[in-house]
Backbone as ProteinMPNN parsed JSONL, in Angstrom:
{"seq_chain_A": "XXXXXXXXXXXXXXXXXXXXXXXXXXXXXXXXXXXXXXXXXXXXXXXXXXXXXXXXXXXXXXXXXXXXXXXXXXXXXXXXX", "coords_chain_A": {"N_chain_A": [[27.891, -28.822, 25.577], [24.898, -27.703, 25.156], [22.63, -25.333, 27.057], [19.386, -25.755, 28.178], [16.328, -24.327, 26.555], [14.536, -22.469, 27.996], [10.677, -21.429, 27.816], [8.81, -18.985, 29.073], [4.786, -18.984, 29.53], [2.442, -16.935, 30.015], [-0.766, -16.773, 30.585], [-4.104, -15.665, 29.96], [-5.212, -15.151, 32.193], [-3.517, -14.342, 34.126], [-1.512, -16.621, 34.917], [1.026, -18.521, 35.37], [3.119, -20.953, 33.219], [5.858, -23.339, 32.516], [7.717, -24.218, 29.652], [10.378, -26.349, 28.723], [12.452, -27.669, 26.296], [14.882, -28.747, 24.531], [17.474, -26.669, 22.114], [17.084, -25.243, 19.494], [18.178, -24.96, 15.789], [16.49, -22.883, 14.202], [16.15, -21.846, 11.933], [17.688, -23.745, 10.298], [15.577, -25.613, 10.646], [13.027, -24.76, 9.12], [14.428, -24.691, 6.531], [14.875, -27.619, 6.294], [11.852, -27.849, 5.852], [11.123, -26.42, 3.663], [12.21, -28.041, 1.816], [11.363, -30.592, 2.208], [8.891, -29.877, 1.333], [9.105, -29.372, -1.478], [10.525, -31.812, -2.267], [8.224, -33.551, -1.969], [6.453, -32.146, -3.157], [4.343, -30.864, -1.636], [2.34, -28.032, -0.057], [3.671, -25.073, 1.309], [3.757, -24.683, 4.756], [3.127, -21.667, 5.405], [1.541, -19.895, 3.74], [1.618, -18.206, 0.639], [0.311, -15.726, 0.391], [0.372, -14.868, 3.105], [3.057, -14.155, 3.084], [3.233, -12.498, 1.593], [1.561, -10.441, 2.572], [3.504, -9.503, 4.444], [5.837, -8.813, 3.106], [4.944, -6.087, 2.828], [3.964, -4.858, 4.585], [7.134, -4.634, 5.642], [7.988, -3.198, 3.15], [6.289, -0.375, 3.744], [7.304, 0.119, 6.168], [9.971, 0.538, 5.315], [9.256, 2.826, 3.441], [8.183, 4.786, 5.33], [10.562, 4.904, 6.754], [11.564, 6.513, 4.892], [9.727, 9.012, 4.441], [9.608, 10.116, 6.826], [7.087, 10.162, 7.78], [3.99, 8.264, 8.504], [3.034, 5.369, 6.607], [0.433, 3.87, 4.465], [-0.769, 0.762, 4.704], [-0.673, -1.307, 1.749], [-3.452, -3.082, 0.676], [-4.135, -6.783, 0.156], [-5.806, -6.68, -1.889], [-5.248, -4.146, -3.426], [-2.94, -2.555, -5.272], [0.165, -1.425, -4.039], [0.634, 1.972, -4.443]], "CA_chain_A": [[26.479, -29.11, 25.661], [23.852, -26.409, 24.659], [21.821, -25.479, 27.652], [17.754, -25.74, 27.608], [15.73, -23.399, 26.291], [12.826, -22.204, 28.87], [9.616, -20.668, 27.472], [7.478, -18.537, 30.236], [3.68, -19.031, 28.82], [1.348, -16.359, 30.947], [-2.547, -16.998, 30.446], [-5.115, -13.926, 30.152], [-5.511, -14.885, 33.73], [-1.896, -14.389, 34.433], [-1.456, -18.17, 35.677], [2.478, -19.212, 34.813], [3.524, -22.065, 33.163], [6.82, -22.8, 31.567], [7.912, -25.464, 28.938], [11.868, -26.498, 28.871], [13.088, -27.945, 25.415], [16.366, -28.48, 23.712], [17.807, -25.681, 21.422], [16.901, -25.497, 18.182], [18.319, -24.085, 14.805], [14.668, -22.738, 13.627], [16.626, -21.619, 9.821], [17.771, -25.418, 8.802], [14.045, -26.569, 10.635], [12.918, -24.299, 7.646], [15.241, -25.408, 5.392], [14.12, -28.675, 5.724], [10.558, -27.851, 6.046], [11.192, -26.366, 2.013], [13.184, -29.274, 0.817], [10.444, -31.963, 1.984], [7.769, -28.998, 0.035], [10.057, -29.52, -2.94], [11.017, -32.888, -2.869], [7.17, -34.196, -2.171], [4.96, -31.212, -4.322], [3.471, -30.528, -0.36], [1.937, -27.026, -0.057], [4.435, -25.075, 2.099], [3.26, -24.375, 5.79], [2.869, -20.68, 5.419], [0.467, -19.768, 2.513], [2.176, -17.391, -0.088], [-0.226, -14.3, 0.82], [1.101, -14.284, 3.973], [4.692, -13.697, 2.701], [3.01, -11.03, 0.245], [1.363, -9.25, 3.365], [4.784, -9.345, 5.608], [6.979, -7.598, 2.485], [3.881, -4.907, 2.061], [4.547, -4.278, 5.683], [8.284, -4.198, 5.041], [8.079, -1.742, 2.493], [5.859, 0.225, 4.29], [8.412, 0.733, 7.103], [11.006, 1.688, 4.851], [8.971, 4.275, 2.9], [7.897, 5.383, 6.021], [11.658, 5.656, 7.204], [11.829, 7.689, 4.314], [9.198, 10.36, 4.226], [9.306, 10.444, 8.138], [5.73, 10.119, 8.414], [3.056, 7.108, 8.362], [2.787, 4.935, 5.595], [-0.237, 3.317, 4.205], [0.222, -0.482, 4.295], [-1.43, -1.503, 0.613], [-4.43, -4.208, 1.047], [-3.631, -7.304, -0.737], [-6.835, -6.271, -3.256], [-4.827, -3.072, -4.055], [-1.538, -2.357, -5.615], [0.687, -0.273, -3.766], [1.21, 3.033, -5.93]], "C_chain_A": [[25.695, -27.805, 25.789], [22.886, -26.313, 26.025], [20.043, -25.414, 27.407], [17.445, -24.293, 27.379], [14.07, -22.921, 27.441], [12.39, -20.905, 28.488], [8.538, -19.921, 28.842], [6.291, -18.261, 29.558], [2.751, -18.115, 30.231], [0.078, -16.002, 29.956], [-2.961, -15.162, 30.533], [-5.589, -14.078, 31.313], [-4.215, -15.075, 34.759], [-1.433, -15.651, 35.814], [0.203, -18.628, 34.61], [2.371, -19.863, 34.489], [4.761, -22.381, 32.331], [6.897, -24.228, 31.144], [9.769, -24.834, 28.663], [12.092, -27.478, 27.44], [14.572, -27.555, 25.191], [16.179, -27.639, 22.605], [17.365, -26.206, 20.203], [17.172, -24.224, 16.893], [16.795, -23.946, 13.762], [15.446, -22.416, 12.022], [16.38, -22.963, 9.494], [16.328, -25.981, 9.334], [13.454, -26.222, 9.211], [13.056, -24.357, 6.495], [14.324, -26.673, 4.62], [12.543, -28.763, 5.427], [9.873, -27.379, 4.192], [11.439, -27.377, 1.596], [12.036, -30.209, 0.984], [9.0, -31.153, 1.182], [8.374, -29.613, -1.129], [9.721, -31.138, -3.107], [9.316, -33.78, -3.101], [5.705, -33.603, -2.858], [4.332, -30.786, -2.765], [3.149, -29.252, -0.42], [2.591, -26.715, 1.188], [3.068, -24.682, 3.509], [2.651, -22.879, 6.477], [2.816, -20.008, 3.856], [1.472, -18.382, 1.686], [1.74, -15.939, 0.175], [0.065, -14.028, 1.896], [2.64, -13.838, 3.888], [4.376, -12.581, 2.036], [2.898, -10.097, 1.756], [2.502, -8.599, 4.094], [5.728, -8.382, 4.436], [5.813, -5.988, 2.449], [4.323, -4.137, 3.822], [6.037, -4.082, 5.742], [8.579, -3.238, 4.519], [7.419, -0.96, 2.517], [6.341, 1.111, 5.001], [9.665, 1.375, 6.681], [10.154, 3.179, 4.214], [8.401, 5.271, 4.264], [9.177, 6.413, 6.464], [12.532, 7.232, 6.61], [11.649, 8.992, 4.232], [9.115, 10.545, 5.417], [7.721, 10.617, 8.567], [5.233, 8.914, 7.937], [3.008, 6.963, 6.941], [1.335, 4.123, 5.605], [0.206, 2.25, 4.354], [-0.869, -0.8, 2.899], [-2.027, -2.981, 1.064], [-3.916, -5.374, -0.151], [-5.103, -7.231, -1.824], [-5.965, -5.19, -3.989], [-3.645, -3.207, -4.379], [-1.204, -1.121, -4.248], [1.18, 0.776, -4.546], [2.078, 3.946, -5.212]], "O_chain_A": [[26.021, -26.947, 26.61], [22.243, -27.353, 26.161], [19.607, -24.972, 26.344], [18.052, -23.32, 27.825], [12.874, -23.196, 27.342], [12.95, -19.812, 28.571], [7.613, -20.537, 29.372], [6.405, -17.272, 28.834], [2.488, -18.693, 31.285], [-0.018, -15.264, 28.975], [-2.462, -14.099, 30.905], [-6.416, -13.247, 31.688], [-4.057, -15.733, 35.787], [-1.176, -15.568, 37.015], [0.271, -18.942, 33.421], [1.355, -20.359, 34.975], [4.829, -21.687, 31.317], [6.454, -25.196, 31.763], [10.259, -23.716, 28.506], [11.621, -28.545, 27.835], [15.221, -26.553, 25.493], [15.094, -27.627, 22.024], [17.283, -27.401, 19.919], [16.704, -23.086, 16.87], [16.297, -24.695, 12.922], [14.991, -22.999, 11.038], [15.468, -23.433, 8.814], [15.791, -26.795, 8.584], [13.36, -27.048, 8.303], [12.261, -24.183, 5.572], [13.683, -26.864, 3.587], [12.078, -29.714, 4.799], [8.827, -27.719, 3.639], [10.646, -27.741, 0.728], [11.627, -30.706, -0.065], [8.189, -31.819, 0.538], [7.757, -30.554, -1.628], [8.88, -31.612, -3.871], [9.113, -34.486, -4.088], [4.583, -34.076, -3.042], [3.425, -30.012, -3.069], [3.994, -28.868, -1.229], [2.462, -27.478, 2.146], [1.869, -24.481, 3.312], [2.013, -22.763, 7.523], [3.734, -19.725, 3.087], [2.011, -17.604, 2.473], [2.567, -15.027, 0.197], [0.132, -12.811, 2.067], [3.196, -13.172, 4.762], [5.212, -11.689, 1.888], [3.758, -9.291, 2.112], [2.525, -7.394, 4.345], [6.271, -7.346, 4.82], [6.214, -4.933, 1.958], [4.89, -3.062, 4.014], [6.194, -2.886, 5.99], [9.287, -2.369, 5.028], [7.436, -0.314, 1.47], [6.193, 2.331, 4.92], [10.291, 2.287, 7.223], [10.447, 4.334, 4.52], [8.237, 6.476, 4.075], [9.236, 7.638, 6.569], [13.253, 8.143, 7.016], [12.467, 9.897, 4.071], [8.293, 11.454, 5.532], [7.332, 11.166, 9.598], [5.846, 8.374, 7.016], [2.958, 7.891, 6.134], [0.996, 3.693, 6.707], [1.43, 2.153, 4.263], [-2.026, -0.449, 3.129], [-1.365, -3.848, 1.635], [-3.394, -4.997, -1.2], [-5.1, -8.156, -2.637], [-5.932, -5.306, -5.214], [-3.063, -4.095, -3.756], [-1.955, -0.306, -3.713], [2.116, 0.559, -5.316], [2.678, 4.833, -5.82]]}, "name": "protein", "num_of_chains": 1, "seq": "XXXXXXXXXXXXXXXXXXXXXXXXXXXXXXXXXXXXXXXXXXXXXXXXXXXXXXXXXXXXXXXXXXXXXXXXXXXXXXXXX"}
């Protein structure tokens, strides 16, 4: 048996509160959260330009890792060159 999962939630007026749920595999939630996109035409839950902005930051951090200094992150109006 999988033990619970406890969340500690602190407020901007640092007031505790915690929430206790069962474990969860967040990939196959995902999974399925594509497959019922697919199977019913639904518009997925996280908009395509946000997947664009998250690789632009991605390959940001590598070219950064590369030239050892700050990378630009490219705006989604601009190409990255």
């Amino acid at each position: 048996m999988k033990a619970q999962t406890v969340l500690e939630i602190v407020d901007a007026r640092r007031q505790r509160t915690t929430e206790e749920f069962s474990p969860t595999d967040q990939f196959w939630l995902q999974l399925e959260h594509m497959q019922d996109c697919l199977d019913h035409g639904t518009p997925h839950r996280i908009p395509p330009a946000d997947s664009i902005a998250q690789m632009r930051v991605i390959d940001a951090v590598y070219a950064s890792l590369r030239s050892g200094a700050p990378e630009r992150v490219a705006s989604a109006l601009t190409s990255a060159a």
